[in-house]
C-alpha positions in Angstrom: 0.0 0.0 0.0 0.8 3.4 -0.8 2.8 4.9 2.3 0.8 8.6 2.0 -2.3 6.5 1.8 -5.1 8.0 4.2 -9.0 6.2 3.8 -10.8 5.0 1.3 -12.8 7.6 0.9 -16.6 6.6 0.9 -16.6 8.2 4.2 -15.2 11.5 5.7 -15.2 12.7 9.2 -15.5 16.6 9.2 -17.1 19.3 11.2 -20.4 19.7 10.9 -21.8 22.3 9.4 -24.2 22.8 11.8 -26.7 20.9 14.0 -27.3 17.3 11.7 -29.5 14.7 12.6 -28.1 10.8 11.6 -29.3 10.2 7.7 -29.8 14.2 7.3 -28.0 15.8 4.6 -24.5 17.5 5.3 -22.9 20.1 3.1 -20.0 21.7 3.7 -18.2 23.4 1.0 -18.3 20.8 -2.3 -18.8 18.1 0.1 -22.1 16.4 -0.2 -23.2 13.4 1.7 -25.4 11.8 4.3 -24.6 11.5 7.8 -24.4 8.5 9.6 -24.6 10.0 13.2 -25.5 12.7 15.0 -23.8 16.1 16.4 -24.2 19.8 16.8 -22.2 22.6 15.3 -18.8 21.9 14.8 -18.5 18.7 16.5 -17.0 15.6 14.4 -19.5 13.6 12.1 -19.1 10.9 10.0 -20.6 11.5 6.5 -20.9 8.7 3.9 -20.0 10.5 0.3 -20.8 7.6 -1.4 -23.8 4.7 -1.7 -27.2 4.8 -2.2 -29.8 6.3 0.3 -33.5 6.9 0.5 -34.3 10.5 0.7 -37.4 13.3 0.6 -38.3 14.3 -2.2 -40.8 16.8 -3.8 -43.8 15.3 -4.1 -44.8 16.6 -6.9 -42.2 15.8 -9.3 -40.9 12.5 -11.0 -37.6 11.9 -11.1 -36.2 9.4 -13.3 -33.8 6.4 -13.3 -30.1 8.4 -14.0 -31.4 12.1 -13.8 -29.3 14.5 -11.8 -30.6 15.4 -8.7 -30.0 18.4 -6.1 -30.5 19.3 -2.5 -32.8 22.3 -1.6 -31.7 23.0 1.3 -34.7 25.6 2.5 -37.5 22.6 2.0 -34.8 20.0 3.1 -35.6 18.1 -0.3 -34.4 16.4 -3.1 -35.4 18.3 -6.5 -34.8 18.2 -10.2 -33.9 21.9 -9.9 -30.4 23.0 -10.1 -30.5 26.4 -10.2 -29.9 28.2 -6.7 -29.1 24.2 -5.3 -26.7 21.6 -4.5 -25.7 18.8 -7.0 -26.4 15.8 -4.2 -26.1 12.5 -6.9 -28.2 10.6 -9.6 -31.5 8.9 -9.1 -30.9 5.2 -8.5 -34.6 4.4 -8.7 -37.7 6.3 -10.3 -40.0 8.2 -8.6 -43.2 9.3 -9.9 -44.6 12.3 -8.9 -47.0 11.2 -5.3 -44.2 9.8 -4.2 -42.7 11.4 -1.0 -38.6 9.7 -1.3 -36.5 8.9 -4.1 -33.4 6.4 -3.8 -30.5 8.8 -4.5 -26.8 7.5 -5.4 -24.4 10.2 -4.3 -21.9 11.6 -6.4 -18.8 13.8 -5.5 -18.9 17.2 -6.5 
């Protein structure tokens, strides 16, 4: 193994952002991901930056199998809408519109 080696990668330990709740989305700079505990402001957190997770969605949209998806932070959903959100990852499962989650496979930014 490489000697400057560090971690695999599919998940970081960083600061959160602010208060998270486990499986609530973290994102902190270009890094988007799900955490997998919870902590307050600034306190270490464990953030998966890879996989597949079941997240809201808004209802009223269908997302497809392989469309880009983003996180609007203000509704604390998953949208179709990039413009003003974060890229979060690609849907991994369609959605129809009705539906209140949508199986989401993260991508790095």
């Amino acid at each position: 193994m490489a000697t400057n080696f560090v971690q695999a990668g599919s998940q970081l330990t960083i600061p959160a952002p602010e208060l998270v709740s486990s499986g609530g989305i973290v994102i902190a700079g270009s890094i988007a991901g799900v955490a997998l505990g919870s902590a307050a402001a600034g306190e270490p957190v464990d953030v998966a930056v890879t996989g597949v997770f079941e997240l809201p969605k808004v209802g009223a949209q269908t997302l497809a199998l392989g469309e880009p998806v983003y996180w609007e932070s203000t509704a604390g959903l998953v949208t179709e809408t990039a413009s003003g959100n974060t890229r979060l990852g690609t849907v991994a499962k369609t959605a129809g519109a009705g539906v209140a989650t949508v199986a989401v496979r993260l991508v790095s930014i």
